[in-house]
C-alpha positions as CSV (number, residue, x, y, z in Angstrom):
1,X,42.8,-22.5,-23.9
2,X,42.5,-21.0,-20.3
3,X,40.2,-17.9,-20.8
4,X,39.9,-17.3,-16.8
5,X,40.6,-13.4,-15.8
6,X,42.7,-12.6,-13.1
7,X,40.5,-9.7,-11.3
8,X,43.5,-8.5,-9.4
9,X,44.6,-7.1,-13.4
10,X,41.4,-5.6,-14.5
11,X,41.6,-2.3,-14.5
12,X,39.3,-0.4,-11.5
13,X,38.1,3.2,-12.8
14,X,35.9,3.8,-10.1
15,X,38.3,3.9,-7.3
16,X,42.1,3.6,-9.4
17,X,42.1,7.6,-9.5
18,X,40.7,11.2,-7.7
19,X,37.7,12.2,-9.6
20,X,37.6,15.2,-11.3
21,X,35.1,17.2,-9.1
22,X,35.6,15.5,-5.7
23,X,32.9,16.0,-3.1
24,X,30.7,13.4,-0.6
25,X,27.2,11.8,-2.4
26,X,23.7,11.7,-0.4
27,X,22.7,8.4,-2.4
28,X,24.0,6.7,-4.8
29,X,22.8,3.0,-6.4
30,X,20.0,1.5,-8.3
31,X,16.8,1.4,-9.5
32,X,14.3,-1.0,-11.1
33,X,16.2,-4.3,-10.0
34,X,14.2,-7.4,-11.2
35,X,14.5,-9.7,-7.9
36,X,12.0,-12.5,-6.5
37,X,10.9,-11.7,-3.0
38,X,9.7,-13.5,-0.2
39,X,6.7,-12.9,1.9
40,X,4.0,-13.8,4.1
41,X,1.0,-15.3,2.4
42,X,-1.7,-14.0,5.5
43,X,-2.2,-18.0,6.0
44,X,1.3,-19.2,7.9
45,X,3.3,-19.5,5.2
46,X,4.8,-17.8,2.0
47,X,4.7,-17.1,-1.4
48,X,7.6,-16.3,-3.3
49,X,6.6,-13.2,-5.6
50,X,8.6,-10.9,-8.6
51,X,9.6,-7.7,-6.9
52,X,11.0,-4.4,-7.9
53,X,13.9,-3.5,-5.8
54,X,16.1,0.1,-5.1
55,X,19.0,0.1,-3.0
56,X,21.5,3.1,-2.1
57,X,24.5,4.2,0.0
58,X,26.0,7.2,0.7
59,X,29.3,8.3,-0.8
60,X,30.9,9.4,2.1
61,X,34.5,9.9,0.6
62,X,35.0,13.0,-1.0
63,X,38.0,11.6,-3.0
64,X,36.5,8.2,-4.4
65,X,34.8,8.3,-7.3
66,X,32.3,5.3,-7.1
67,X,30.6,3.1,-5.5
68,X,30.6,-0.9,-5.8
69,X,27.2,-1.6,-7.2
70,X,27.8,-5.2,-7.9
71,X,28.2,-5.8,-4.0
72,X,25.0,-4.2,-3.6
73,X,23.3,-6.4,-6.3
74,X,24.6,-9.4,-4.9
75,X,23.9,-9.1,-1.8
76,X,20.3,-8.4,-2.4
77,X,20.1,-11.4,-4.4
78,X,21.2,-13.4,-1.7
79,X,19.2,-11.8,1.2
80,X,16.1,-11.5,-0.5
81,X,16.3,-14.9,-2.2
82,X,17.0,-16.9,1.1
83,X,14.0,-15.2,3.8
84,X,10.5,-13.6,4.2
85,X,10.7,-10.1,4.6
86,X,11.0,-9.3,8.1
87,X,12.7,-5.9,10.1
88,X,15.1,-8.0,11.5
89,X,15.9,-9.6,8.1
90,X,15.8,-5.6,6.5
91,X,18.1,-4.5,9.3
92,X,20.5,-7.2,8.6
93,X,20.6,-6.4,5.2
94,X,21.3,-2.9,5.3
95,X,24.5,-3.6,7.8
96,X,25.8,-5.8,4.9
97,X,25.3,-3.1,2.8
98,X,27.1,-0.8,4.5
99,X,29.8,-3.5,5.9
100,X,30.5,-4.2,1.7
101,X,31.4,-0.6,1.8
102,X,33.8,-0.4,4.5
103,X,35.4,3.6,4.5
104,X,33.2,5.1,1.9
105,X,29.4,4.6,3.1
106,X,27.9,4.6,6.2
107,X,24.1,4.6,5.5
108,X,21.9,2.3,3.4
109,X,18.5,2.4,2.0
110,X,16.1,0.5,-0.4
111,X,12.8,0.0,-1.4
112,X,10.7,-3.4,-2.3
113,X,7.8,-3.0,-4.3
114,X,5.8,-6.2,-5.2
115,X,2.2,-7.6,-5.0
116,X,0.9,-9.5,-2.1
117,X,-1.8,-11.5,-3.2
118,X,-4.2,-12.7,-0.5
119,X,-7.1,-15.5,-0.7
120,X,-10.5,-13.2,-0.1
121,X,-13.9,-15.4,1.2
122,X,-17.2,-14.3,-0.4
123,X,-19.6,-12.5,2.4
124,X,-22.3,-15.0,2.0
125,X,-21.7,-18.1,-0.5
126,X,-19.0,-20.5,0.1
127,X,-16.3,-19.1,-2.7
128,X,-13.4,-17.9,-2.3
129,X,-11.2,-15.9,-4.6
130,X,-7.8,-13.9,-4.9
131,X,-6.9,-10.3,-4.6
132,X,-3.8,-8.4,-5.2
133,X,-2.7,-5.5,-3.4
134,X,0.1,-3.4,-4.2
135,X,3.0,-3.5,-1.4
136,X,5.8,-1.4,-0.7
137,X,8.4,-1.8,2.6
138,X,11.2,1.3,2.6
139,X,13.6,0.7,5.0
140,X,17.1,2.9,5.6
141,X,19.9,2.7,8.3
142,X,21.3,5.9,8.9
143,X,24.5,6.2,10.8
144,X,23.0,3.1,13.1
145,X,19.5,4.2,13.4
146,X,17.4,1.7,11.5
147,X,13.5,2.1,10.5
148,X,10.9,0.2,8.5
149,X,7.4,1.9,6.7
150,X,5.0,-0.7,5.1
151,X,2.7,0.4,2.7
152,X,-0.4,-0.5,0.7
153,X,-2.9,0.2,-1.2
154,X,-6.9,-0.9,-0.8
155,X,-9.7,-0.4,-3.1
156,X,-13.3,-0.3,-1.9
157,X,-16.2,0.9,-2.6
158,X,-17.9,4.5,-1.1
159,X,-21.5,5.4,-1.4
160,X,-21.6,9.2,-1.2
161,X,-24.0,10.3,1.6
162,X,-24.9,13.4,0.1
163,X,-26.6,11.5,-2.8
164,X,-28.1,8.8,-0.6
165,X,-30.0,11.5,1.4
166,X,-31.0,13.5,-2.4
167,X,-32.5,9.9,-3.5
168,X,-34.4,9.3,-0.1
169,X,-35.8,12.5,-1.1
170,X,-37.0,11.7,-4.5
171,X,-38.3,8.2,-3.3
172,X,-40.3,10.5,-1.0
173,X,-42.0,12.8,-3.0
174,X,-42.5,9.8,-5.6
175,X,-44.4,7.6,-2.9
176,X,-46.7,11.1,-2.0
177,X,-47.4,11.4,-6.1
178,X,-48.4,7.7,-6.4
179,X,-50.9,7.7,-2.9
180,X,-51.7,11.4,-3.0
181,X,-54.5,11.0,-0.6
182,X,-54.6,7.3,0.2
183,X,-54.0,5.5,3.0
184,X,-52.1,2.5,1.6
185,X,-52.1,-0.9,3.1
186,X,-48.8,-3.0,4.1
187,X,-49.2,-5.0,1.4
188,X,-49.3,-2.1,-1.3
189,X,-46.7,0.0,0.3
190,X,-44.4,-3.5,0.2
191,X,-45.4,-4.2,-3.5
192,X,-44.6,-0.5,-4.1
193,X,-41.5,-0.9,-2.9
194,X,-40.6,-4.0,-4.5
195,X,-41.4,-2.5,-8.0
196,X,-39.6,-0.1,-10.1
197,X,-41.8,3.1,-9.0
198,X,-40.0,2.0,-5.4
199,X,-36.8,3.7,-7.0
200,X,-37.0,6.9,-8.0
201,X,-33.1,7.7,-7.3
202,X,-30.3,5.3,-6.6
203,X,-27.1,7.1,-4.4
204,X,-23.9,7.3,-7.1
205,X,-21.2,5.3,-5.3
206,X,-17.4,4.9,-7.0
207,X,-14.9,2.4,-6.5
208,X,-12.0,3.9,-4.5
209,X,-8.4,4.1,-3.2
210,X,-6.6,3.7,-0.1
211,X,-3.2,4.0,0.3
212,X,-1.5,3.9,3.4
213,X,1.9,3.8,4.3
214,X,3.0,3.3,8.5
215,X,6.5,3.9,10.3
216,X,7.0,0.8,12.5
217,X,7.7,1.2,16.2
218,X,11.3,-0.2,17.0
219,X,11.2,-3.3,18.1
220,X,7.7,-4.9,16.3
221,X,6.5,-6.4,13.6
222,X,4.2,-5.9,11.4
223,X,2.9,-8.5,8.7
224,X,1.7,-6.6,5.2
225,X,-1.3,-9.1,4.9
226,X,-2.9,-7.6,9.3
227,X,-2.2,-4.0,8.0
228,X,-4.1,-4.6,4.6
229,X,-6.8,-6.7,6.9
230,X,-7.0,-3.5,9.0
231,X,-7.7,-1.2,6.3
232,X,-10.2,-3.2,5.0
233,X,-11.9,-4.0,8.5
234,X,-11.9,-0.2,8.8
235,X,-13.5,0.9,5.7
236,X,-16.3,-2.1,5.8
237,X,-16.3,-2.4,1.7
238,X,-13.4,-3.7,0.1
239,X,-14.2,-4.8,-3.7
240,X,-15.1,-8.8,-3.6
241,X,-13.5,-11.6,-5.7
242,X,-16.0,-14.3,-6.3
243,X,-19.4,-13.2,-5.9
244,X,-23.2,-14.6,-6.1
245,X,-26.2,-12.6,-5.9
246,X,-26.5,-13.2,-2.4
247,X,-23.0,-11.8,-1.7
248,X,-24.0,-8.6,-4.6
249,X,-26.8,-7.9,-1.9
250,X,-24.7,-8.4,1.2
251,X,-22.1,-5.5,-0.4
252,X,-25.2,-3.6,-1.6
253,X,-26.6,-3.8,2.2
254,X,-22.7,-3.0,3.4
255,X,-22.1,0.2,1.4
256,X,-26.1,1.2,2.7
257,X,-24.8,1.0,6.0
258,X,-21.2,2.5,5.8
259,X,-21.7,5.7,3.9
260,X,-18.7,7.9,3.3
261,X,-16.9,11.0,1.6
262,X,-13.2,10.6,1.5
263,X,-13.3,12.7,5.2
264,X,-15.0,9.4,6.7
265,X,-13.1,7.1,4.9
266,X,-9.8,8.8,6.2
267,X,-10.8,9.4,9.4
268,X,-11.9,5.7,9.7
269,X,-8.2,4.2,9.0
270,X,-6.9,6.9,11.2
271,X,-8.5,5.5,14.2
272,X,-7.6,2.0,13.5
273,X,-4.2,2.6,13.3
274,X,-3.8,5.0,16.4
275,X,-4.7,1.6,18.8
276,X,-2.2,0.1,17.4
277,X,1.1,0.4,19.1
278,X,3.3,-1.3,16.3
279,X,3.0,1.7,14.7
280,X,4.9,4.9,15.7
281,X,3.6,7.0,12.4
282,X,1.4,6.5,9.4
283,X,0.4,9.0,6.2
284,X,-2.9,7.9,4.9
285,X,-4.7,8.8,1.8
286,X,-8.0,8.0,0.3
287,X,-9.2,8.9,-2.7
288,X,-12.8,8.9,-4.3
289,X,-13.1,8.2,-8.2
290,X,-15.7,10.5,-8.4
291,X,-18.5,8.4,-10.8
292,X,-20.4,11.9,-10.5
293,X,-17.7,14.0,-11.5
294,X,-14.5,13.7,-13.8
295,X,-12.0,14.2,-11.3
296,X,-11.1,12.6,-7.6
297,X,-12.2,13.6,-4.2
298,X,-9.3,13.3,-1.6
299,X,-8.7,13.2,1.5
300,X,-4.8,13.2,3.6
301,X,-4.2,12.8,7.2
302,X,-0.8,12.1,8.8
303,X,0.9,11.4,12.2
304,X,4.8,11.2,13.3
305,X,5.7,11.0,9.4
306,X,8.0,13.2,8.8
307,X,8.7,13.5,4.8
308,X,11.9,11.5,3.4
309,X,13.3,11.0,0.3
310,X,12.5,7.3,-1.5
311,X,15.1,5.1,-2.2
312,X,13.6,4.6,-6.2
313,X,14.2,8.4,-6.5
314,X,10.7,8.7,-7.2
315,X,9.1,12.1,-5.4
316,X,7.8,11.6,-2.4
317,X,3.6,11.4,-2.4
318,X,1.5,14.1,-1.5
C-alpha cells in the first residue's frame, strides 16, 4: 500500500487564512533546540560538542498568521552540522534564515550555548588536564546589518586584600609576643616561620566568576578559546585541573601576588580587552563568592554595549 503524502494536500493553518488579530511580530521561533555544534578546540582543530540553540525571525506581515519553523530547524541542522562556528559562517546562516522566509521576515537572530572544553597544563609538574567553560555566541541580522557577541564565563580564584593586610597584622604582633625583647637570629626567625606560630592568620580567598560577553568589530574574528585565554591571562588565577603540591604552591604563591576585590578583578579584564581591536564593545562582570560572608561581592563595567534583547527570551544580565 502507498502511504506517501502529497504535501501540496495537507492542509496549511498557519498561512491558509487572515488571523484573527492581525498585526506585525518582533520575534518569533524557538527555544531549547538540542543540536551538535562545531567549534575550535584552542589547538588547530575541532571538537564537535551538544549545543543549546535559539533561533527567531520577525513577522513582518501583518496579515500572516505564522511563521515556518521547520525551515528554521532545518536549516540550523544543516549549517551547524557541516562548519566551525565562524562570523562568516553565523552571517551566512542568518541570510538563509531570512531568504526561507521570503515576504514575511526580514531579520534573524539566534543564540548557541554549549561548552568549550580546553586542555589546561599544570604550572609546575608535567600534567595536564581539561576544563570546561561555558560559551555563548548571539548573533542577529537586522534589516542587513549583521553583528556577533562571544561570551564566557571563567572561574578563578581571589585573595581579598583587605584580609591579607589584617593577617600580616596578627603575624606581627604574634612574632613581637613570642621575642618580646629578643634579638632573634636568622635561623630562629626562619624556624619561626616555618612552624605553626609563623601563622597566626591566613587571608580568606573564594573561588570566583567571570563572565564576559564582547561585541565583535565588523570584519574580525575572534576564537572563544584567545578570549577565554585572555581572561585568564588577565586575572593571573584561573582554578587548575591536575595538580601536585608543587603546582598547590605555585597557585598559593600566584594568588599572594595578585590580590583582588571584584574592583581589581574587573578593572583587570577591562584593560585587556580595550588593546584589542577585534572587539568594538564588551560587558564584563566578576563576581566574588564571598567565603567570609553569605552573599557575592560584584563588580560591572561596560563599553559600546548597548542592551538587546536575547534570542532564548531569557532577560538580559545585569
Amino acid at each position: 500500500m502507498n502511504t506517501s503524502i502529497d504535501n501540496a494536500h495537507l492542509p496549511d493553518v498557519a498561512t491558509g487564512a487572515e488571523p484573527a488579530a492581525g498585526g506585525a511580530l518582533d520575534w518569533v521561533g524557538m527555544d531549547g533546540i538540542d543540536l551538535p555544534v562545531r567549534c575550535a578546540d584552542g589547538r588547530g582543530g575541532t571538537l564537535t560538542v551538544p549545543a543549546r540553540v535559539a533561533v527567531y525571525v520577525n513577522l513582518a506581515d501583518p496579515g500572516a498568521r505564522g511563521i515556518h519553523m521547520s525551515r528554521l530547524y532545518l536549516s540550523l541542522g544543516q549549517a551547524l552540522g557541516e562548519q566551525a562556528l565562524t562570523p562568516s559562517g553565523l552571517r551566512s546562516l542568518l541570510h538563509t534564515l531570512v531568504a526561507s522566509h521570503a515576504g514575511l521576515s526580514s531579520r534573524a537572530r539566534l543564540r548557541i550555548e554549549y561548552t568549550q572544553l580546553l586542555l589546561r597544563r599544570a604550572l609546575v609538574s608535567d600534567n595536564v588536564g581539561w576544563r570546561s567553560y561555558p560559551v555563548t555566541v548571539e548573533a542577529q541580522l537586522l534589516d542587513e546589518r549583521f553583528s556577533v557577541r562571544l561570551g564566557c564565563a571563567v572561574t578563578y580564584s581571589s585573595t581579598c586584600p583587605a584580609s591579607a593586610a589584617l593577617s600580616r597584622q596578627l603575624n606581627q604582633q604574634r612574632f613581637d609576643e613570642d621575642f618580646d625583647g629578643a634579638v632573634p637570629s636568622q635561623r630562629a626567625v626562619r624556624e619561626w616561620l616555618g612552624s605553626e606560630r609563623g601563622m597566626a592568620a591566613t587571608p580568606h580567598a573564594q573561588r570566583s566568576t567571570a563572565e564576559v560577553t564582547v561585541q565583535l568589530a565588523p570584519g574580525f574574528d575572534l576564537p572563544v578559546s584567545e578570549l577565554i585565554d585572555a581572561v585568564e591571562r588577565a586575572l593571573a588565577t584561573p582554578v587548575q585541573t591536575a595538580v601536585k603540591r608543587e603546582d598547590e604552591q605555585a597557585f598559593a604563591k600566584l594568588n599572594a601576588a595578585n590580590l583582588m576585590f571584584c574592583e581589581d578583578a574587573a578593572r583587570r579584564i577591562r584593560a585587556t580587552l580595550d588593546t584589542d581591536r577585534r572587539i568594538a564593545g564588551y560587558r564584563i562582570r566578576a563576581a566574588h563568592h564571598e567565603s567570609l560572608h553569605p552573599h557575592d561581592a560584584v563588580a560591572e563595567v561596560s563599553k559600546n554595549f548597548s542592551s538587546q534583547e536575547p534570542a532564548s527570551g531569557r532577560p538580559p544580565l545585569p
